[in-house]
DSSP file (Angstrom, degrees, kcal/mol; ACC not computed):
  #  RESIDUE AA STRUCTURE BP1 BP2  ACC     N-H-->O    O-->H-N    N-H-->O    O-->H-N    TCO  KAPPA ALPHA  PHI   PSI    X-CA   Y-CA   Z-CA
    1    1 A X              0   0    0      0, 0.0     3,-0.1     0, 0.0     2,-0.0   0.000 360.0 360.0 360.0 158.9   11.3    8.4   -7.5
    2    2 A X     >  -     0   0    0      1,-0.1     4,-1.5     4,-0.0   123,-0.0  -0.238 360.0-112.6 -94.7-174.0    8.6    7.5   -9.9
    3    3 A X  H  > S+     0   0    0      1,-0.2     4,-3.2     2,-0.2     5,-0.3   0.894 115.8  55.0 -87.5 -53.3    4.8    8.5   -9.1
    4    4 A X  H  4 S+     0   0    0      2,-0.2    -1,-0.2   121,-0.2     5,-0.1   0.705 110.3  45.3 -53.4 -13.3    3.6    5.0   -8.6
    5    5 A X  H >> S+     0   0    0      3,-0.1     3,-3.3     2,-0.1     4,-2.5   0.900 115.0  49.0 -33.9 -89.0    6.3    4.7   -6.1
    6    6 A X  H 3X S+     0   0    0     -4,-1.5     4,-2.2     1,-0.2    -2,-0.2   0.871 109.9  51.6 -24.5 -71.2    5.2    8.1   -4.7
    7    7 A X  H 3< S+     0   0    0     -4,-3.2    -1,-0.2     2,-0.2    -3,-0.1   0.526 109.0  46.8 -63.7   3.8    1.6    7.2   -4.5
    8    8 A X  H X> S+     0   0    0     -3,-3.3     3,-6.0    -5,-0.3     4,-1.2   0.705 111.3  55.4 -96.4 -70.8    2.0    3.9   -2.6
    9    9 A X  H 3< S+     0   0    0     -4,-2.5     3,-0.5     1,-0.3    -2,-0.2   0.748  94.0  68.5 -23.1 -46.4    4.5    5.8    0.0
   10   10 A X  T 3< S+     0   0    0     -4,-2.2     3,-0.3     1,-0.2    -1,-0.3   0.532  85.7  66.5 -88.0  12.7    1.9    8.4    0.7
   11   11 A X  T <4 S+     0   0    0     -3,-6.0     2,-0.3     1,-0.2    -1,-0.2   0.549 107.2  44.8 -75.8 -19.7   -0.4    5.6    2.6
   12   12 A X     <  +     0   0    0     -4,-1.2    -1,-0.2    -3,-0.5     3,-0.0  -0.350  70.0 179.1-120.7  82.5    2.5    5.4    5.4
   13   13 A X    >>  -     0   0    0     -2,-0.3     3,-1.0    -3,-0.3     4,-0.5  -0.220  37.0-117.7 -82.8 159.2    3.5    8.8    6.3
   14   14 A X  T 34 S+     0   0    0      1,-0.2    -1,-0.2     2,-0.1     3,-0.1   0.997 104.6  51.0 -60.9 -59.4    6.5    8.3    9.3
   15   15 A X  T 34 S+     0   0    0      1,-0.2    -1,-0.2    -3,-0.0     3,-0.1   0.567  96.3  69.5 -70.7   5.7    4.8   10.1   12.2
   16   16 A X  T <4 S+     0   0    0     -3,-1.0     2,-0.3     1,-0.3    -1,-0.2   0.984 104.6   3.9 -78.6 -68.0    1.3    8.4   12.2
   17   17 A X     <  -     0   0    0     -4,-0.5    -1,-0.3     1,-0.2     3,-0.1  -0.885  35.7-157.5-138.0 123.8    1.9    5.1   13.2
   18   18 A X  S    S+     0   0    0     -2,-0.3     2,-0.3     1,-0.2    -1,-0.2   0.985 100.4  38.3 -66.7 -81.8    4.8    2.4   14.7
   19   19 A X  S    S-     0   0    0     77,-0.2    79,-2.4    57,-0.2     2,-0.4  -0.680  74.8-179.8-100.4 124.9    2.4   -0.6   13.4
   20   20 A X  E     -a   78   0A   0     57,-0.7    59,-4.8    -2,-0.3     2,-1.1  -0.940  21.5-135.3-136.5 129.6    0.4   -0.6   10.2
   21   21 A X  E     -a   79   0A   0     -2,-0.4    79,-2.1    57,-0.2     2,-1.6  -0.658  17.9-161.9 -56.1  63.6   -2.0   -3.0    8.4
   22   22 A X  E     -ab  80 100A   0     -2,-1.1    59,-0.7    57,-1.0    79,-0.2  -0.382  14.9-156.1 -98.5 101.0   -1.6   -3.4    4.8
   23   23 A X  E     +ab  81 101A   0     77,-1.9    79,-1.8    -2,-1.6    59,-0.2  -0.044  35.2 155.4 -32.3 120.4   -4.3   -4.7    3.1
   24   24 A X    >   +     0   0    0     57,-2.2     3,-1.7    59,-0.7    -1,-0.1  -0.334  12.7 153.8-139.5  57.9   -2.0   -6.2   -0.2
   25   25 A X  T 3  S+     0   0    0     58,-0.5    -1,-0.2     1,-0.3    57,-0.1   0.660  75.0  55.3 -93.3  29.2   -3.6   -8.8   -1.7
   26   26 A X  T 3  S-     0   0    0     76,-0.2    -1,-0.3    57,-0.1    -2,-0.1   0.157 105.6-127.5-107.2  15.2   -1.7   -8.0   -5.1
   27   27 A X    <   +     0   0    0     -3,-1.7    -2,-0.1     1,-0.2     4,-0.1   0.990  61.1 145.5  69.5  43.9    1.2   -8.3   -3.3
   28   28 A X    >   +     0   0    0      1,-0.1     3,-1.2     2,-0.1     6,-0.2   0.741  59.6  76.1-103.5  -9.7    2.7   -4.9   -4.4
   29   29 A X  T 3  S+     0   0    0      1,-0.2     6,-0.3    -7,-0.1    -1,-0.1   0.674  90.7  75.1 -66.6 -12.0    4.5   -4.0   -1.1
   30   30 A X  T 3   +     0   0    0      4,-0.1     2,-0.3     5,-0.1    -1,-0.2   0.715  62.5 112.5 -77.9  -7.3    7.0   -6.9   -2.9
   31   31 A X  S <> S-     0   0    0     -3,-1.2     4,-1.7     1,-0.1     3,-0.1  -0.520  70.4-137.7 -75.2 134.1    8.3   -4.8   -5.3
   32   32 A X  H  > S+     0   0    0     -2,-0.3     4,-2.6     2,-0.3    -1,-0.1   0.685  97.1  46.2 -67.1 -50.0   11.8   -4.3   -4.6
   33   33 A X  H  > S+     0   0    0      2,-0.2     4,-1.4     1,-0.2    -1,-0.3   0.792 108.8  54.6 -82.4 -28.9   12.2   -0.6   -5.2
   34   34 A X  H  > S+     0   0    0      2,-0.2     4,-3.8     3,-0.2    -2,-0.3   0.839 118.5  40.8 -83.4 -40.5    9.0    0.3   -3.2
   35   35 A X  H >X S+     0   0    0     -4,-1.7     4,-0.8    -6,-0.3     3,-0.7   0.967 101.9  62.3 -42.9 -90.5   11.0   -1.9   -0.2
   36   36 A X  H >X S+     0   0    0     -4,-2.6     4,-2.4     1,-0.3     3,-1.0   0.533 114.5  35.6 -32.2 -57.1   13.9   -0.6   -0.9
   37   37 A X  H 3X S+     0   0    0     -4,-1.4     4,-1.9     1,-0.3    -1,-0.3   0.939 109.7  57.3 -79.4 -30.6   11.9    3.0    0.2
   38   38 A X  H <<>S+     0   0    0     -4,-3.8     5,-0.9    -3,-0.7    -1,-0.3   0.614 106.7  50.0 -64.7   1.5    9.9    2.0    2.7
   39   39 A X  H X<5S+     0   0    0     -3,-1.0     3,-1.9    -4,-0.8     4,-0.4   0.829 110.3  54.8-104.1 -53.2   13.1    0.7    4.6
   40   40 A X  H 3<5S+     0   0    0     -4,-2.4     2,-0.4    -5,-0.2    -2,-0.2   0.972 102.5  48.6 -33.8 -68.9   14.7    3.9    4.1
   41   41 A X  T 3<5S-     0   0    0     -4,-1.9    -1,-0.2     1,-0.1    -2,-0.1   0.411 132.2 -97.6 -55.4  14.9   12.1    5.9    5.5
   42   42 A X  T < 5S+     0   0    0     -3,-1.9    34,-2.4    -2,-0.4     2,-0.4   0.934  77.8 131.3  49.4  70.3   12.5    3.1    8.7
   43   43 A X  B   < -d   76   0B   0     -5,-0.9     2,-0.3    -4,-0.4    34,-0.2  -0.993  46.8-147.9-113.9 131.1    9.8    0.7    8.0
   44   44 A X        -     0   0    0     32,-2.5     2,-0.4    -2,-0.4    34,-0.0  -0.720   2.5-155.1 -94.2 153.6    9.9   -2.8    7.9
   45   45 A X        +     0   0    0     -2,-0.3     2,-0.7    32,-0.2    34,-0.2  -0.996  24.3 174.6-154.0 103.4    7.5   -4.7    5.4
   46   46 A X  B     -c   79   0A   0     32,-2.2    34,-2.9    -2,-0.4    32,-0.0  -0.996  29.6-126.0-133.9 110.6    7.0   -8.7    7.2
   47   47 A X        -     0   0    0     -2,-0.7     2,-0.6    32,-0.2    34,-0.1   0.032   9.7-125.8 -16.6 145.1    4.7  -10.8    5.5
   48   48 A X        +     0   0    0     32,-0.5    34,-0.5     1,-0.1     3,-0.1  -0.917  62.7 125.1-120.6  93.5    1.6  -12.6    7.4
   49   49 A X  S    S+     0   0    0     -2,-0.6     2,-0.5     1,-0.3    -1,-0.1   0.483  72.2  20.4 -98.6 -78.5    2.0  -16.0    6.5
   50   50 A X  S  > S-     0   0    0      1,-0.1     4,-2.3    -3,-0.1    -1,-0.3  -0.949  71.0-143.7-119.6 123.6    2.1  -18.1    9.9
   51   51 A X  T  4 S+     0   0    0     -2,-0.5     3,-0.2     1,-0.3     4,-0.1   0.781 101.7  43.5 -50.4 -62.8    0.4  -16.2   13.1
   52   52 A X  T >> S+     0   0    0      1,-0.3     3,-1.7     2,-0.2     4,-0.7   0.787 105.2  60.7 -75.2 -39.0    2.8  -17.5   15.3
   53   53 A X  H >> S+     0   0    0      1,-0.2     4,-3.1    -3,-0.2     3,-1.8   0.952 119.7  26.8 -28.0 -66.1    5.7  -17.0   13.2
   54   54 A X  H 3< S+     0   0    0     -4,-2.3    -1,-0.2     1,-0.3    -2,-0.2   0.433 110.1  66.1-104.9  24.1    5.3  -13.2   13.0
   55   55 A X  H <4 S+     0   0    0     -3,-1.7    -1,-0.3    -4,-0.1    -2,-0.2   0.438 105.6  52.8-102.6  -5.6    3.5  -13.0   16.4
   56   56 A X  H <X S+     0   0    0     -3,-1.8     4,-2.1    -4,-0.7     3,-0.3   0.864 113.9  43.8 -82.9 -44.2    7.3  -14.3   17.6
   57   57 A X  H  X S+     0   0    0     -4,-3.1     4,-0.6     1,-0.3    -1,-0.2   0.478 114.4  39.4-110.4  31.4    8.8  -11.6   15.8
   58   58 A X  H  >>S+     0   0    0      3,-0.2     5,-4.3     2,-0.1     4,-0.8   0.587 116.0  51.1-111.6 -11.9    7.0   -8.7   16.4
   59   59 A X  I  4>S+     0   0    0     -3,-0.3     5,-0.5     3,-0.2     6,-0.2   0.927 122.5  34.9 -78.7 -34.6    6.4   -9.4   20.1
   60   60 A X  I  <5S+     0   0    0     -4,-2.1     5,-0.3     1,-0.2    -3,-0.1   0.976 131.1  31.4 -80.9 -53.0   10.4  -10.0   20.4
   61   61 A X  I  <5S+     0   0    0     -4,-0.6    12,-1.1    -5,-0.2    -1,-0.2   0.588 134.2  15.7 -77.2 -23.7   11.7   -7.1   17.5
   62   62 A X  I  X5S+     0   0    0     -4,-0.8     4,-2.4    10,-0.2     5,-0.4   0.600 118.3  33.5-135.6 -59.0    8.9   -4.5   18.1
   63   63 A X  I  ><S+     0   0    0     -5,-4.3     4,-0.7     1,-0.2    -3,-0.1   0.611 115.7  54.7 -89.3  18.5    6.3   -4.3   21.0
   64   64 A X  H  ><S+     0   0    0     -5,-0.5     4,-1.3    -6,-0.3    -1,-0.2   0.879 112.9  39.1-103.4 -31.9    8.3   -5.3   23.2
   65   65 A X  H >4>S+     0   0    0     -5,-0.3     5,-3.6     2,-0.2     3,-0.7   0.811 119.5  52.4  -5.4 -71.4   11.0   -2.5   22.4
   66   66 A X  H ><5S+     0   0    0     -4,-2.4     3,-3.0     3,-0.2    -1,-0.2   0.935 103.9  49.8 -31.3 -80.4    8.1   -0.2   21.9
   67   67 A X  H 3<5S+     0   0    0     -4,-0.7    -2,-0.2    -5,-0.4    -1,-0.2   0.788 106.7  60.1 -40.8 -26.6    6.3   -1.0   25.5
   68   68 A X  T <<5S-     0   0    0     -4,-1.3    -1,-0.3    -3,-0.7    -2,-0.2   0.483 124.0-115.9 -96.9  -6.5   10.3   -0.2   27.0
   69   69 A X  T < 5S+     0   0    0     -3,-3.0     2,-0.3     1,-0.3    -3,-0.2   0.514  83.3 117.7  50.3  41.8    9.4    3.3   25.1
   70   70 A X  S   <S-     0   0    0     -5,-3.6    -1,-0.3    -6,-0.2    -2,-0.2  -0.737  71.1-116.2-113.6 157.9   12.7    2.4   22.4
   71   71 A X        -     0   0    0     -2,-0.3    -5,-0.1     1,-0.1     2,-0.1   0.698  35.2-148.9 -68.6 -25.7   12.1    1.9   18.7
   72   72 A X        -     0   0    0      1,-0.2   -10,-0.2    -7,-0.1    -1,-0.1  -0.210  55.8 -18.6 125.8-154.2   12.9   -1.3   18.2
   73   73 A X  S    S-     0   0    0    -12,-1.1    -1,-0.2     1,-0.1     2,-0.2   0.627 132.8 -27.5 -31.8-110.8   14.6   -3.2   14.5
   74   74 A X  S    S-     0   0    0     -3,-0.1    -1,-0.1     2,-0.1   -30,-0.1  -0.500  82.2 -75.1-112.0 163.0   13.2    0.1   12.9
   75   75 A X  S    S+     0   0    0     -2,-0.2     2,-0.4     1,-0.1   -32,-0.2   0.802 101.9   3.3 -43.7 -62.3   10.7    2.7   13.2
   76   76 A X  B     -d   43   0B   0    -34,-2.4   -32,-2.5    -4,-0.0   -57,-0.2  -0.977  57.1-139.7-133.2 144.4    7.6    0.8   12.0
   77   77 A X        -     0   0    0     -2,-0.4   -57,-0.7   -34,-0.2     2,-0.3  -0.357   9.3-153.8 -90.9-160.1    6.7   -2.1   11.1
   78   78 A X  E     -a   20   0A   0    -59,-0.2   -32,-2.2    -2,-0.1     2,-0.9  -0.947   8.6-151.9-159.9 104.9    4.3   -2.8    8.3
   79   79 A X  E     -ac  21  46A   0    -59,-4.8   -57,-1.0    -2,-0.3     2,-0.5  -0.751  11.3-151.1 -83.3 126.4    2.2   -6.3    8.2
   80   80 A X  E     -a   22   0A   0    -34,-2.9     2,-0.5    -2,-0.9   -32,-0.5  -0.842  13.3-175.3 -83.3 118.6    1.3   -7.5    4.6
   81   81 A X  E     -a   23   0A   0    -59,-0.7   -57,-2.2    -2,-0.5     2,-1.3  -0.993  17.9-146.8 -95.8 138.7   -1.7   -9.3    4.7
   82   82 A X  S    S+     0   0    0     -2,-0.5     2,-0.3   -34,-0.5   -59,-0.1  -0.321  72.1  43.0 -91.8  58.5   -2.3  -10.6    1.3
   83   83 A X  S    S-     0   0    0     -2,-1.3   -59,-0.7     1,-0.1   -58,-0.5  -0.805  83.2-110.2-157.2-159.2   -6.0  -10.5    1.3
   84   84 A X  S    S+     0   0    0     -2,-0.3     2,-0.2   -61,-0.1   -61,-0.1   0.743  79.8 106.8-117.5 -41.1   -8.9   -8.1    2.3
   85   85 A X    >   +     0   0    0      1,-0.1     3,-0.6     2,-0.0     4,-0.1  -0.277  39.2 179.0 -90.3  93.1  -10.4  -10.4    5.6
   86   86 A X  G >  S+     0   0    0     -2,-0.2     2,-2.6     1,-0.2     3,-0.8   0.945  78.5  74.0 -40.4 -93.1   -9.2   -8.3    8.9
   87   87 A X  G 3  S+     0   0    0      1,-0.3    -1,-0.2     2,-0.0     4,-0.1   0.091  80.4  65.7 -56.7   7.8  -11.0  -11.0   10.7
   88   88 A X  G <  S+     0   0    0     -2,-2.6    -1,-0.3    -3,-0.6    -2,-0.1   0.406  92.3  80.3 -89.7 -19.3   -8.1  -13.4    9.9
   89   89 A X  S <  S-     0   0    0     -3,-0.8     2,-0.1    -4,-0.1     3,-0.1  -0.285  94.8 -93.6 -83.3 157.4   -5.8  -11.2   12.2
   90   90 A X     >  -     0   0    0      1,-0.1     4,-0.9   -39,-0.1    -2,-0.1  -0.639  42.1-115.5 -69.5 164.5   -5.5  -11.3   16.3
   91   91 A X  H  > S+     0   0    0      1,-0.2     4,-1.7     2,-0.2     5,-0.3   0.578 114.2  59.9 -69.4 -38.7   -7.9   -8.6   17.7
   92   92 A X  H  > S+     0   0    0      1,-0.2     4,-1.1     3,-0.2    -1,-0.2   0.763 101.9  52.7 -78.3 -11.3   -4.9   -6.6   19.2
   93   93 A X  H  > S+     0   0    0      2,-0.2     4,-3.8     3,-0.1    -1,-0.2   0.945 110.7  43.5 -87.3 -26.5   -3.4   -6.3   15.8
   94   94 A X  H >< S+     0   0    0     -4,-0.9     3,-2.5     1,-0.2    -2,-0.2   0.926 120.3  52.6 -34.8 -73.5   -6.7   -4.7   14.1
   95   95 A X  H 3< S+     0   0    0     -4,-1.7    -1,-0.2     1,-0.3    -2,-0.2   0.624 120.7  25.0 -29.6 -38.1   -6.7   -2.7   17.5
   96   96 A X  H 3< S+     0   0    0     -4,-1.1    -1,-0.3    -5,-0.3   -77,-0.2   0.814 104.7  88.3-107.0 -12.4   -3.7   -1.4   17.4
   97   97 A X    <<  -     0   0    0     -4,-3.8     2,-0.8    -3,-2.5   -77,-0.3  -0.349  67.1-125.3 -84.1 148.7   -2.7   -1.3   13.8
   98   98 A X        -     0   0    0    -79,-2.4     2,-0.4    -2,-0.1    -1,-0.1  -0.713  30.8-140.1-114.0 134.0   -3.2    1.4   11.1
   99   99 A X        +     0   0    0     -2,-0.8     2,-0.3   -79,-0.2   -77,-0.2  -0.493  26.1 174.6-100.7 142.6   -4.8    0.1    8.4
  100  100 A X  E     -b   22   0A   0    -79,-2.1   -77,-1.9    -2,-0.4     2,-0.3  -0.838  21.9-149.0-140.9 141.2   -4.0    0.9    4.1
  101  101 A X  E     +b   23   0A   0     -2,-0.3   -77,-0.1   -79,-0.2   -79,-0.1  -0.946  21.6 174.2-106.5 125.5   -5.7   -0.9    1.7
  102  102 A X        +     0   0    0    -79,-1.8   -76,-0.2    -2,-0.3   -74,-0.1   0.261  22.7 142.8-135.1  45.0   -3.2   -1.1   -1.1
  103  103 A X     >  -     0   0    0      1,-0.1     4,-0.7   -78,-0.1     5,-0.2  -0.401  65.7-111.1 -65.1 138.9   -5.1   -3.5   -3.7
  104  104 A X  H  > S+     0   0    0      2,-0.3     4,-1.4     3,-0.2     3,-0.7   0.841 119.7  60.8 -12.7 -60.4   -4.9   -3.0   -7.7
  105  105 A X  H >4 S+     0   0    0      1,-0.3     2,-0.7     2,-0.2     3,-0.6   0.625 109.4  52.1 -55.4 -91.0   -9.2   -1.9   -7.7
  106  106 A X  H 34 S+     0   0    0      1,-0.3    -1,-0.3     2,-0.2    -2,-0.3   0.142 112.0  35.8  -1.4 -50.5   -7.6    0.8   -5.4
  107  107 A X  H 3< S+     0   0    0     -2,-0.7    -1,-0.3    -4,-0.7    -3,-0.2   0.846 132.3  35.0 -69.2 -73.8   -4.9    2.1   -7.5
  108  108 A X    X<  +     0   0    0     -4,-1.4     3,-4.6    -3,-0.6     2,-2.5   0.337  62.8 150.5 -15.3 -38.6   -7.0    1.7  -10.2
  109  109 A X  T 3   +     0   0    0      1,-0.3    -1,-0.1    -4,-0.2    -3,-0.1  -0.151  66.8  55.9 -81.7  41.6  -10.2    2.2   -9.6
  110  110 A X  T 3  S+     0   0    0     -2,-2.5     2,-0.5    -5,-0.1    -1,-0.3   0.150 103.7  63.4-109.5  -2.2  -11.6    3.4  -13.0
  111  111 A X  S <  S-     0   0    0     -3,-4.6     5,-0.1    -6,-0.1    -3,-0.0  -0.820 100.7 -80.0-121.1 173.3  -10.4    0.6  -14.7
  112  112 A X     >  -     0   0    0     -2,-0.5     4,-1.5     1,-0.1     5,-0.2  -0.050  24.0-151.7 -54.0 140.7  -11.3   -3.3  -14.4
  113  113 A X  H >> S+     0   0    0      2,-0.2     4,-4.6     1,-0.2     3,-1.0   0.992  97.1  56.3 -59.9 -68.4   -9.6   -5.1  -11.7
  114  114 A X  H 3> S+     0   0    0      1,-0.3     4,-0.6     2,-0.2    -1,-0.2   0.801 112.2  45.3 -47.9 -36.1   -9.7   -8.4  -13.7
  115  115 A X  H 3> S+     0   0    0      2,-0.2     4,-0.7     1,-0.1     3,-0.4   0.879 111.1  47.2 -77.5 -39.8   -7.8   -6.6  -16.6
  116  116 A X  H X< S+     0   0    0     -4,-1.5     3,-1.1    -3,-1.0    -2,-0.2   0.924 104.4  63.2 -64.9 -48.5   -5.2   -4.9  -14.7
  117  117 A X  H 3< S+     0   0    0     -4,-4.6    -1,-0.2     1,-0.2    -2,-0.2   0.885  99.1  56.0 -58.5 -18.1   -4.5   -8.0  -12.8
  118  118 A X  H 3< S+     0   0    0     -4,-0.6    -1,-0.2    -5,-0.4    -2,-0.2   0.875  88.6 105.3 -66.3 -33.1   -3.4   -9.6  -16.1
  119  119 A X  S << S-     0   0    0     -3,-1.1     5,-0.0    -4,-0.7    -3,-0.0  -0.080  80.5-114.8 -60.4 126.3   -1.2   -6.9  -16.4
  120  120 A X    >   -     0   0    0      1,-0.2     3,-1.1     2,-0.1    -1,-0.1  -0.309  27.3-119.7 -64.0 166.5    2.6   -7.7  -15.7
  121  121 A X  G >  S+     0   0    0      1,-0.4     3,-0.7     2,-0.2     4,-0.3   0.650 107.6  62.8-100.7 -15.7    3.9   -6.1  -12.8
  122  122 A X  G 3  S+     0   0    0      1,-0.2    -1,-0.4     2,-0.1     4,-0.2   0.216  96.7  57.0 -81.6  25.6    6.3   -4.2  -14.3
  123  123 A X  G <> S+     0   0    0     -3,-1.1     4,-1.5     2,-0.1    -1,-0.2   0.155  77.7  98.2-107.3   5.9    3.8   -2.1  -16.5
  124  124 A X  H <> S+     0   0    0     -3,-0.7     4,-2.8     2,-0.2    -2,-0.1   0.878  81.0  48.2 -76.6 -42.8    2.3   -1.2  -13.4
  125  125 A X  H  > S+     0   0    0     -4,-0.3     4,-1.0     2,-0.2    -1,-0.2   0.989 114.4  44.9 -27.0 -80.9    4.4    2.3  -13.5
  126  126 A X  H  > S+     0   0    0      2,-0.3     4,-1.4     1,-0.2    -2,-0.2   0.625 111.8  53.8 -58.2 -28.1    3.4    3.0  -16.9
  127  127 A X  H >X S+     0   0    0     -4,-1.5     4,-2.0     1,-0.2     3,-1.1   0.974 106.2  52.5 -43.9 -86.4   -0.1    2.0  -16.1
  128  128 A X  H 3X S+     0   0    0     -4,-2.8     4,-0.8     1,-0.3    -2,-0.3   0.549 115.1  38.8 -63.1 -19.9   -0.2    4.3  -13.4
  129  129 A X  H 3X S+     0   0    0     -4,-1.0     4,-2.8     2,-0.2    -1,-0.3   0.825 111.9  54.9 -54.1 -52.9    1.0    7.4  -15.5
  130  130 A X  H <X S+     0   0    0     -4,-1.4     4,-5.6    -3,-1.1    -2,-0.2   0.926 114.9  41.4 -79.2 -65.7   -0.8    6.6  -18.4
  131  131 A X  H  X S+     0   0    0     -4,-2.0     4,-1.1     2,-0.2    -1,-0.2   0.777 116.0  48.8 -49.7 -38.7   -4.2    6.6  -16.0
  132  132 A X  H >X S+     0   0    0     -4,-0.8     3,-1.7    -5,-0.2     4,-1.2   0.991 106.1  63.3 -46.8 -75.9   -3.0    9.6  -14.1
  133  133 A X  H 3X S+     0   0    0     -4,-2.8     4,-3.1     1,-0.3    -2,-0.2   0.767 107.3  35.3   7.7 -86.0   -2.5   11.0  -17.6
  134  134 A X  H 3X S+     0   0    0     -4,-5.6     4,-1.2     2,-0.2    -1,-0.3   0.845 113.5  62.0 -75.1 -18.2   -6.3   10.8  -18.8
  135  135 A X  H <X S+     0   0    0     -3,-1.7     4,-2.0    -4,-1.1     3,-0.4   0.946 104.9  41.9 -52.2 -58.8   -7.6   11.7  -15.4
  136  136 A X  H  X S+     0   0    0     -4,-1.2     4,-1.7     2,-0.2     5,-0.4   0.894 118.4  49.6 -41.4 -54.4   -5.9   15.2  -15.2
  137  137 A X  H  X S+     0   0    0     -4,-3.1     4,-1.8    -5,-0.3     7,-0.3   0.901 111.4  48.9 -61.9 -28.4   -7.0   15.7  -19.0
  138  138 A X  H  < S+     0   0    0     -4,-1.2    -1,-0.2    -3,-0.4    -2,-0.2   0.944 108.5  54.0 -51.9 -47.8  -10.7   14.6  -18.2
  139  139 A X  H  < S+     0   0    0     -4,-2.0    -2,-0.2     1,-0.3    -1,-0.2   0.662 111.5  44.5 -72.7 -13.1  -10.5   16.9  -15.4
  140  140 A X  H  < S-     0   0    0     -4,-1.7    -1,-0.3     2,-0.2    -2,-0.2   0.689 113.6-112.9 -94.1 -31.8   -9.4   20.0  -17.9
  141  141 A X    ><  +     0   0    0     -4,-1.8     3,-2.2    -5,-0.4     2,-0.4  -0.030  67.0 143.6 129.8 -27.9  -11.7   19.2  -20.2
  142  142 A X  T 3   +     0   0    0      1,-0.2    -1,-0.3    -6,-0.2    -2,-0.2  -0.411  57.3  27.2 -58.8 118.0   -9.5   18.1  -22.8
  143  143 A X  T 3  S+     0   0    0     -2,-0.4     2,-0.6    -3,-0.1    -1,-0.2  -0.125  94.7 126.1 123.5  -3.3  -10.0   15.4  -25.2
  144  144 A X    <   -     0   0    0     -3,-2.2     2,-0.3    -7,-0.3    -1,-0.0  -0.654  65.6-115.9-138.5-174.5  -13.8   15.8  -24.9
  145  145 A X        -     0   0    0     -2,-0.6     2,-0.7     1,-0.1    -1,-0.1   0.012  31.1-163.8 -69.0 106.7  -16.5   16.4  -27.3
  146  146 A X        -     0   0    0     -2,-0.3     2,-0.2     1,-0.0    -1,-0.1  -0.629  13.8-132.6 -96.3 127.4  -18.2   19.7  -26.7
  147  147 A X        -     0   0    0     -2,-0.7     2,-0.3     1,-0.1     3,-0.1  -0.586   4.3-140.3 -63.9 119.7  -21.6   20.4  -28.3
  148  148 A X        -     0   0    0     -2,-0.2     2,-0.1     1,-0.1    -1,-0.1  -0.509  48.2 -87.9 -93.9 158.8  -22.2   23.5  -30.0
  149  149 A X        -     0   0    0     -2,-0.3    -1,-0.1     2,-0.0     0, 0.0  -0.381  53.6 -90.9 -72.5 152.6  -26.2   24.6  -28.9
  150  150 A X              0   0    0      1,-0.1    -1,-0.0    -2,-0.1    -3,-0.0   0.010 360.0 360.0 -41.7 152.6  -29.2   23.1  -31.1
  151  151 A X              0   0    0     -3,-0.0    -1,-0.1     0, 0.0    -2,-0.0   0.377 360.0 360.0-125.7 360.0  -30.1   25.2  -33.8
């Protein structure tokens, strides 16, 4: 599995939480391969589009399953909201939901949002290596310019 993979994965560990909040508003939970594990690891990934829409199928597939003390479709689900705005949600989902922010600045966040969002989504990998990359070298010291004392 790649590290950008890896590093998305380790916002939902299995045993925290049945229902989880993810803040998405780049829409990275859509990537195929990153489904592909979160369904393995029994999570389900449902869009927030139309509040009634997915207030049918989580009361019918999940809490009610849940309340019966059974697991339901799979282990957790996972709401994408594609924003930042909680306040757009029912009150019971804040409440009860565990909430990941999993936004670009986030991943990111020493370089510009506005530039990374130009960024195709399949460089997003390479991106994330590349970024790792000079962080770990910053953090050894290497590549910068050491000062000999004044003379």
């Amino acid at each position: 599995m790649s590290a950008w993979i890896d590093r998305i994965l380790r916002e939902f560990p299995a045993d925290l939480s049945r229902f989880w909040i993810a803040c998405d508003p780049d829409d990275l939970l859509l990537d195929e391969r990153l489904l592909h594990s979160l369904r393995e690891r029994g999570f389900e990934v449902l869009p927030f589009d139309d509040s009634v829409a997915f207030r049918t199928e989580y009361e019918e597939r999940y809490r009610a399953a849940w309340d019966r003390g059974q697991s339901g479709s799979q282990k957790a689900l996972v709401l994408q909201l594609r924003g930042t705005d909680l306040n757009v949600l029912p009150w019971d989902y804040i409440r009860d939901g565990r909430k990941v922010s999993l936004g670009l600045a986030d991943l990111f966040p020493k370089l510009s949002y506005s530039v990374v969002l130009q960024i195709d989504p399949e460089h997003h990998e390479a991106l994330f290596q590349a970024h790792n990359l000079r962080a770990s070298r910053k953090r050894r010291g290497v590549g910068t310019l050491r000062r000999g004392p004044a003379l």
